[in-house]
Each structure stands twice: as structure tokens, then as C-alpha cells.
C-alpha positions in Angstrom: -38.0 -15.4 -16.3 -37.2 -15.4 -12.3 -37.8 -19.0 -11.9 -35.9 -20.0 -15.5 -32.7 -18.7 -14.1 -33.2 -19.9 -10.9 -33.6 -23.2 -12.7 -29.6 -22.7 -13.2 -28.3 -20.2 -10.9 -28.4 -19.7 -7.4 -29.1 -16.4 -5.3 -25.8 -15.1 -5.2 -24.8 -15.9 -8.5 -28.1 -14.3 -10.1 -26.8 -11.3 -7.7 -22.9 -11.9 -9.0 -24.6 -11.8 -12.9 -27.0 -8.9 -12.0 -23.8 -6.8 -11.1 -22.2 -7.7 -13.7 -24.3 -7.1 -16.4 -25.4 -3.2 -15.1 -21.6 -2.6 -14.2 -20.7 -4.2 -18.7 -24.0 -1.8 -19.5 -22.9 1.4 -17.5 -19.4 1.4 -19.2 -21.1 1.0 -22.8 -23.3 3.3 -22.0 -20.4 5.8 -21.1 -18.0 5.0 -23.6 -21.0 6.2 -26.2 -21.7 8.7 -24.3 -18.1 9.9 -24.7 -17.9 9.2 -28.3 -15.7 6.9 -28.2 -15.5 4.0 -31.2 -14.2 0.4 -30.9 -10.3 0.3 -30.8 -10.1 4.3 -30.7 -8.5 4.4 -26.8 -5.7 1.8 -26.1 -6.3 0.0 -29.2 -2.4 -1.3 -29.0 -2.4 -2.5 -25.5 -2.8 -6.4 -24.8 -3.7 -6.6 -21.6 -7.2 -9.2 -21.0 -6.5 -10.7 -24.4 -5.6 -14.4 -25.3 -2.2 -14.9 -26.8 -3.6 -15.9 -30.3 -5.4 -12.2 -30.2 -2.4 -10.3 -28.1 0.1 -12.1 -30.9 -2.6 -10.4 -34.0 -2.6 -7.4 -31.9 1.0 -7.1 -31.9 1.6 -8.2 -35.7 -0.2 -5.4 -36.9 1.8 -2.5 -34.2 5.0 -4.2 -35.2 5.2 -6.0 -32.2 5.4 -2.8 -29.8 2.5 -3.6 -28.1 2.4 -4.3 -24.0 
């Protein structure tokens, strides 16, 4: 597997991707720990969403979201 993504990535971006993915995993892991379901904790915000799903977002608050 080591030498299939070094076939694409260098070094420091196996090292960038490695962060990444534990950093994605520890926050999953700790929202379920929590209890937490999909869209349960700032389920009206926009913020990190594209405009088409920000506008769908705030179509269905009434267009109060931020």
C-alpha cells in the first residue's frame, strides 16, 4: 500500500493526508461518542457549504439561516 500512494503522493502530502484523515476520524468518533446524529447541532448554520446547498439549507429554515 506504501509504495501505491507514493506512486501519487509525496512525503509531505502522505503526512498532510495522514493528519487529516485521524483528525476527520477523531471528531466522528467523538460526535458518536456524544450521541450526537447528523444535522442534530447547528443543523441551520451554512457556514463550509456551497451556495446551491447553503440556498436548500435556507429554503427549508425560511431563509433565517447564517
Amino acid at each position: 500500500m506504501w509504495k501505491n500512494l507514493h506512486a501519487h503522493f509525496t512525503e509531505p502530502e502522505l503526512v498532510e493526508l495522514g493528519s487529516f484523515i485521524g483528525y476527520i476520524a477523531g471528531g466522528q468518533r467523538w460526535i458518536s461518542t456524544l450521541g450526537i446524529g447528523h444535522g442534530e447541532v447547528l443543523a441551520e448554520t451554512t457556514v463550509g457549504l456551497s451556495p446551491q446547498a447553503a440556498q436548500q439549507v435556507k429554503a427549508r429554515a425560511g431563509g433565517a439561516a447564517r
